[in-house]
N, C-alpha and C positions, 0 to 999 in steps of 0.2 A: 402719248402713252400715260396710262394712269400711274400714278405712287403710290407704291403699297400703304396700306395704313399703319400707324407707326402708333405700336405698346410698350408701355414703359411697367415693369415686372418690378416688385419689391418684396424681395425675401429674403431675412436674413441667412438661411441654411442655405451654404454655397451649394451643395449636389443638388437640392429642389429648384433653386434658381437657376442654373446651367441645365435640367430638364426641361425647364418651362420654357425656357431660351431656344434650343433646337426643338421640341415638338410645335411651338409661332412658327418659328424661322423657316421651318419648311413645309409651312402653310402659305407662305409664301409674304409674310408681314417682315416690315422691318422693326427689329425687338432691343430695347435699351434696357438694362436691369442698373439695380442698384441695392446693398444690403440693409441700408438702413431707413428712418423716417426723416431726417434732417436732409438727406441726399435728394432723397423724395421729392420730398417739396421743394428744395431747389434746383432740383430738371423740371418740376410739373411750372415754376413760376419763370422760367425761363426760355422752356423752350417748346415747339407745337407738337402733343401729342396726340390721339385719336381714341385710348383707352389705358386706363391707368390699370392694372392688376398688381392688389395690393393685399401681404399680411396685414393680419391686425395686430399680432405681435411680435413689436419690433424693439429694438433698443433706442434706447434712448426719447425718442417720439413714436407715440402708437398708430397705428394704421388707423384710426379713427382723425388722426391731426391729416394724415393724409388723405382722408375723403372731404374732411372740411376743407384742405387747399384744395382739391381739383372742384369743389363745389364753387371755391369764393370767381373762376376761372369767369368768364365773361365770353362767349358761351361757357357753362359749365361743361366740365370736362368728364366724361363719362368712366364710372370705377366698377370694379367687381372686387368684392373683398372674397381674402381667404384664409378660412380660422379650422384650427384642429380645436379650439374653445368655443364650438359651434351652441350655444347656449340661446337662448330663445332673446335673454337681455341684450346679448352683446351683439344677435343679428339685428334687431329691432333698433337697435342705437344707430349702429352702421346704415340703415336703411332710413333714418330720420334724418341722417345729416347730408344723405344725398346720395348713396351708393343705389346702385343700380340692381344689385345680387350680389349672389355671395355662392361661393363655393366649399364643402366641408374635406379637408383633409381626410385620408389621401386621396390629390387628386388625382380623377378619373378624365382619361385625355380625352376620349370620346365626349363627354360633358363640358370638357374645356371646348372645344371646338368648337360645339355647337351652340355655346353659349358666347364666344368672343365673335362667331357668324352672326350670332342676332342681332348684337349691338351693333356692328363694322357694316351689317349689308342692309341695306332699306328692304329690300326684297324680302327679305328674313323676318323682318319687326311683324307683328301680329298687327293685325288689322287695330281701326280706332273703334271697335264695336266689343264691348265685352259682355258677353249675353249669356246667363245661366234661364233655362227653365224655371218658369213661375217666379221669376224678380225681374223688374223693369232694367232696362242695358243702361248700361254706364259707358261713354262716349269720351275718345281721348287716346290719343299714345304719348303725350308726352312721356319724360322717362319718370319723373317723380310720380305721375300719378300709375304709369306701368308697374314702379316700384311696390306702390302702397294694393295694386291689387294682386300683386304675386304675394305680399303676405299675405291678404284675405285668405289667396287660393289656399296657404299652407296650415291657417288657421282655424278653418270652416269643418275641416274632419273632426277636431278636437272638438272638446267642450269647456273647451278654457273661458274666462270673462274677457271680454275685449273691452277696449276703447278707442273710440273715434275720437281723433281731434281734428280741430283746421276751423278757419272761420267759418262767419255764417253763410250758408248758401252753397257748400262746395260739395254735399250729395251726400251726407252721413247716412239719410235714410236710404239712401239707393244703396251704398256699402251693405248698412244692416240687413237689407232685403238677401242679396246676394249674398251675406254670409250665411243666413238661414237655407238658403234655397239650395246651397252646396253642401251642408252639413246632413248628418243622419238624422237630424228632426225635424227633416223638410216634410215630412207629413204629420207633422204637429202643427199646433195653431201658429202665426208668427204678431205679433200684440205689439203696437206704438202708441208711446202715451210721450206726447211736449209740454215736460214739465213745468214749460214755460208759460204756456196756453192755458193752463190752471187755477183758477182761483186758490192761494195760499192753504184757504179754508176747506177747499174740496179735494185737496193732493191725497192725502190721505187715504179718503173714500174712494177716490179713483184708484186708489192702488191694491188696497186692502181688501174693499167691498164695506158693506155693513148687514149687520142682522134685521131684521124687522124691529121696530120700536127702536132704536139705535138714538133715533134725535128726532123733532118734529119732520113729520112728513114720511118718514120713512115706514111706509104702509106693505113694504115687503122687503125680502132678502136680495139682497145684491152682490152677486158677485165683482171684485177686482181684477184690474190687470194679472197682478200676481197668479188668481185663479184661472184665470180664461188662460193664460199660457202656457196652464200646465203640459209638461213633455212637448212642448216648444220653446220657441224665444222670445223674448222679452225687451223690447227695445227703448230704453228710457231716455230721451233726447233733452238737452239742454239739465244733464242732471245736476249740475252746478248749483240751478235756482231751488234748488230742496233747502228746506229748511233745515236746521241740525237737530231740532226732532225727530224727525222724518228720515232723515240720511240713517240717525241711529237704527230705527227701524228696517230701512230697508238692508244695511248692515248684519241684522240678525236674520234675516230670509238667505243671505249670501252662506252667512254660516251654518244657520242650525237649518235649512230649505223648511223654516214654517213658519208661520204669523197667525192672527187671531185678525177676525174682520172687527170692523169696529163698533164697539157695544156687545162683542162675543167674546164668551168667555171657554172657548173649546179652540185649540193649536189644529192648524188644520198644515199638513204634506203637501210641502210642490216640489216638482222638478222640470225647474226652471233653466235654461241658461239665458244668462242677464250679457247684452251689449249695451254699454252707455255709449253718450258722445256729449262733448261740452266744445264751445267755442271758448271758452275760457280753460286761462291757466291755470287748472286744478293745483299745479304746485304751490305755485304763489297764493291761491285762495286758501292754501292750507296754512301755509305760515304767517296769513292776515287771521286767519282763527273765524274763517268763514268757512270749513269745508272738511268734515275730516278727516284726519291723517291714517287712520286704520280702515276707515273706508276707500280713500282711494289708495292706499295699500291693495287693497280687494279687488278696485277695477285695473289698478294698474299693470294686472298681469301681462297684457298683451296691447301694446299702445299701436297703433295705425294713425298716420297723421296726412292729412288729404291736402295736397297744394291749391293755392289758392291761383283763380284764374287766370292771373294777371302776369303769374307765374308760366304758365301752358299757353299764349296767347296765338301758339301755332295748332291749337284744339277749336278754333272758334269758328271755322269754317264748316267741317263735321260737326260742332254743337248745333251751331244756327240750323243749318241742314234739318236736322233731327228733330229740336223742336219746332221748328216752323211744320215740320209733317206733323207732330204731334198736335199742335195748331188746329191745323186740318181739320183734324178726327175730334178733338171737342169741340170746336163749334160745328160739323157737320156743315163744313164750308162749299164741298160737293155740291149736296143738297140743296144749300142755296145756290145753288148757280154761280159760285165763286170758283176762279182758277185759286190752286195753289199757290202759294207767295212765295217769292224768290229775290232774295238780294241780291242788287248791280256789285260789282266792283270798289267803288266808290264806298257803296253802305259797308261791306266787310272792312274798309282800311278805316271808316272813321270809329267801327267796333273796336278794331284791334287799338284803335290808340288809347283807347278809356284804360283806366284802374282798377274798374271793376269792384267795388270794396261790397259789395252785396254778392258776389260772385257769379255763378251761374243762375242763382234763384232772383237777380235783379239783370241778369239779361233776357231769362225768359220772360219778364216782363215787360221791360221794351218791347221787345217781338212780337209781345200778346197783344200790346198797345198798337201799334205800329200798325198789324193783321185786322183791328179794327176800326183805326183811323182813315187806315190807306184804301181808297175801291180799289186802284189799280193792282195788280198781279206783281209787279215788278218795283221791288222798294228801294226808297234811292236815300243817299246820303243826306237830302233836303227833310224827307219825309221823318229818319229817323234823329235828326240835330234839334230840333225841338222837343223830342221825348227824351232825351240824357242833359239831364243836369248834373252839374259836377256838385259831387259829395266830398264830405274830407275823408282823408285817410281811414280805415277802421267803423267808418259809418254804414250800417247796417239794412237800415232798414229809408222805405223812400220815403222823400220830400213832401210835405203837405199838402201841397200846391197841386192845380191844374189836373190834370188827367189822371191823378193817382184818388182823386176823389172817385170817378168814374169804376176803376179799378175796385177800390171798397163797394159802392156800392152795388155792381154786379156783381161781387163775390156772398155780398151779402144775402142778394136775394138767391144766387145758386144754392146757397146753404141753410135757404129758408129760414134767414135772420138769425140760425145757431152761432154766440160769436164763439165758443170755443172751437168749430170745426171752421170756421173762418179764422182765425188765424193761425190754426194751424195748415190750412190752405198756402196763405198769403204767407207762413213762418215768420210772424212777429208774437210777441211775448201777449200775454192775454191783457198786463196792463197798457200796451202801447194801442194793441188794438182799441182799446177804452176812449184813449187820449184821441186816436184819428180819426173816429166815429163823434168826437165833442167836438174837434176842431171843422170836420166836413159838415155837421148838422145831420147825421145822417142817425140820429137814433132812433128809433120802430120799423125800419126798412126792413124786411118790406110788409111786415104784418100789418101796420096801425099807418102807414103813409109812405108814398110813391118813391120817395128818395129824390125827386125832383126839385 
């Protein structure tokens, strides 16, 4: 016979605690309360729970100390916070540190239920496919990454500024797309510029426009990001690498919504809403006096922070799945007479053991590698152990070596030797791109020579 799953309730107001107690309890779970946050965490540290429901405001220790103890849990232990200070900061914090949702005082039992059903019954969890209209799906139930798309969902009506964080590779722009795509400016334009992919010297221009006569060569007007997105969104990725020029600049569009292109001297009207994302710790940058404090003031309204893979490593079977179809469909592997590629057993367990430090954007490379290495249909653990080399910790971007030459230079001629749309294809920084094109030999590919 099964055992009910076992909630442990933290409130300090005894009549909402012995409410929340009987309407579990005969749901049929068995329910442990306790009034404070010290108590908290030593039932969550001691003994096996299955979902913690916890105030945020508690004495002594905040309900925030008790979603970081059921977080540090080993599996982590699943929480639903519940705040009558339901405040945008205080959910967003709760949900960074590993809460799962949150509930707003008073609560409504019917929403309890159905919300302690989703966590407690697999049946109940939503699928690993989260799919808006006109934005590419985003692949996953872990619970952090479920966490971070349930604020999307609560965010996307607003017109607040957000921020992506989480390292490189873990889907900022897939977020951004689906925020747009859910929002009322889904029939606005939706604009990505990688402020990383930029020449220093062209940031600017890319973002601003310029007038005609503006600086040599410029034989007409050109519009900016900022313009083309007018009454859409705006998606400035990697906005960390901005200069504090620049940042000032983009600063004063947040505020005053206008700028001057560059070399004009007429204020021109946007209505914009701006999503950044940086893989970097905007805090920290800020108090190294690389990043500024009033401007990410500005983005910091609405932080979302994306777990990294390695983190989800129960996602990798439905990722591989997905993009290996995706595979498929650009190379027009049908067409040539190629079955669809499919990993053995073997290949998924030697995926799941990596670290992943390039995230999902250096597994779909493997796979991409792999799908053209491999004739056979069926990819095996042999096939893909000579395309993962192990990186260090926090390393980004791939190894110089071997098959990631290949890599470059088919991305190169895909994008008809363009290297800003090449890396931001490949999402490496416009200088690294530089560096890997000096180091493969691969510079005029494919204009001026074969890459051969």
């Amino acid at each position: 016979m099964n055992q009910p799953a076992r909630i442990l309730i933290v409130e300090d107001r005894a009549s909402l605690r012995k409410m929340l107690e009987r309407a579990l309890s005969s749901e049929g779970f068995a329910v442990e309360s306790c009034g404070d946050g010290l108590s908290a965490i030593g039932k969550v540290e001691s003994r096996p729970f299955d979902l913690v429901l916890t105030d945020l405001k508690l004495p002594e220790v905040s309900g925030l100390e008790v979603v970081s103890a059921c977080r540090r849990r080993r599996p982590p232990l699943p929480v639903v916070v519940m705040t009558a200070y339901g405040t945008v900061e205080v959910a967003v914090e709760a949900m960074k540190r590993g809460a799962l949702d949150f509930l707003e005082k008073p609560v409504e039992i019917d929403q309890l239920y159905e919300l302690v059903h989703s966590v407690l019954q697999p049946e109940a969890k939503k699928g690993s496919l989260f799919e808006v209209p006109g934005a590419p799906p985003i692949v996953g139930s872990h619970p952090r990454l479920r966490a971070a798309l349930h604020l999307l969902s609560r965010v996307a009506p607003m017109q607040s500024t957000v921020l992506l964080t989480g390292e490189s590779g873990t889907g900022k722009e897939l977020f951004a797309r689906a925020l747009h795509a859910l929002s009322p400016r889904r029939e606005g334009p939706f604009v990505a510029l990688n402020c990383a992919a930029i020449p220093e010297a062209l940031v600017e221009n890319e973002l601003f426009g310029h007038v005609k006569g503006a600086f040599t060569g410029a034989d007409r007007r050109q519009a900016g990001r900022f313009e083309v997105a007018d009454h859409g969104t705006l998606f400035l990725d990697e906005i960390g690498e901005l200069s504090l020029a620049v940042q000032a600049k983009v600063l004063r569009v947040i505020e005053e919504r206008a700028f001057e292109r560059v070399g004009g001297g007429s204020t021109l009207n946007v209505d914009v809403r701006l999503v950044a994302a940086s893989n970097r710790d905007l805090a920290a940058e800020v108090e190294a006096g690389t990043f500024r404090r009033d401007l990410f003031y500005r983005l910091d309204v609405f932080p979302i922070e994306l777990p990294p893979l390695r983190e989800r490593s129960e996602d990798l079977p439905d990722l591989c799945h997905h993009l290996l179809a995706r595979l498929v469909k650009q190379h027009h592997l049908e067409k040539k007479g190629r079955p669809a590629p499919r990993l053995d057993p073997s290949a998924l367990s030697l995926l799941a053991e990596q670290s992943w430090p390039g995230n999902v954007r250096q597994l779909a490379n493997v796979l991409e590698r792999a799908v053209i290495l491999t004739d056979r249909p069926l990819i095996t653990q042999e096939d893909l152990r000579q395309l993962i080399r192990p990186l260090s910790d926090g390393a980004t971007e791939p190894s110089p070596q071997g098959d990631d030459r290949e890599l470059l230079r088919r991305t190169l001629i895909d994008c008809d030797g363009d290297k800003r749309r090449t890396a931001e294809r490949l999402g490496w920084s416009y200088r690294t791109l530089q560096r890997r094109i000096k180091q493969h030999d691969l510079e005029g590919v494919p204009k001026y020579r074969s890459g051969h």
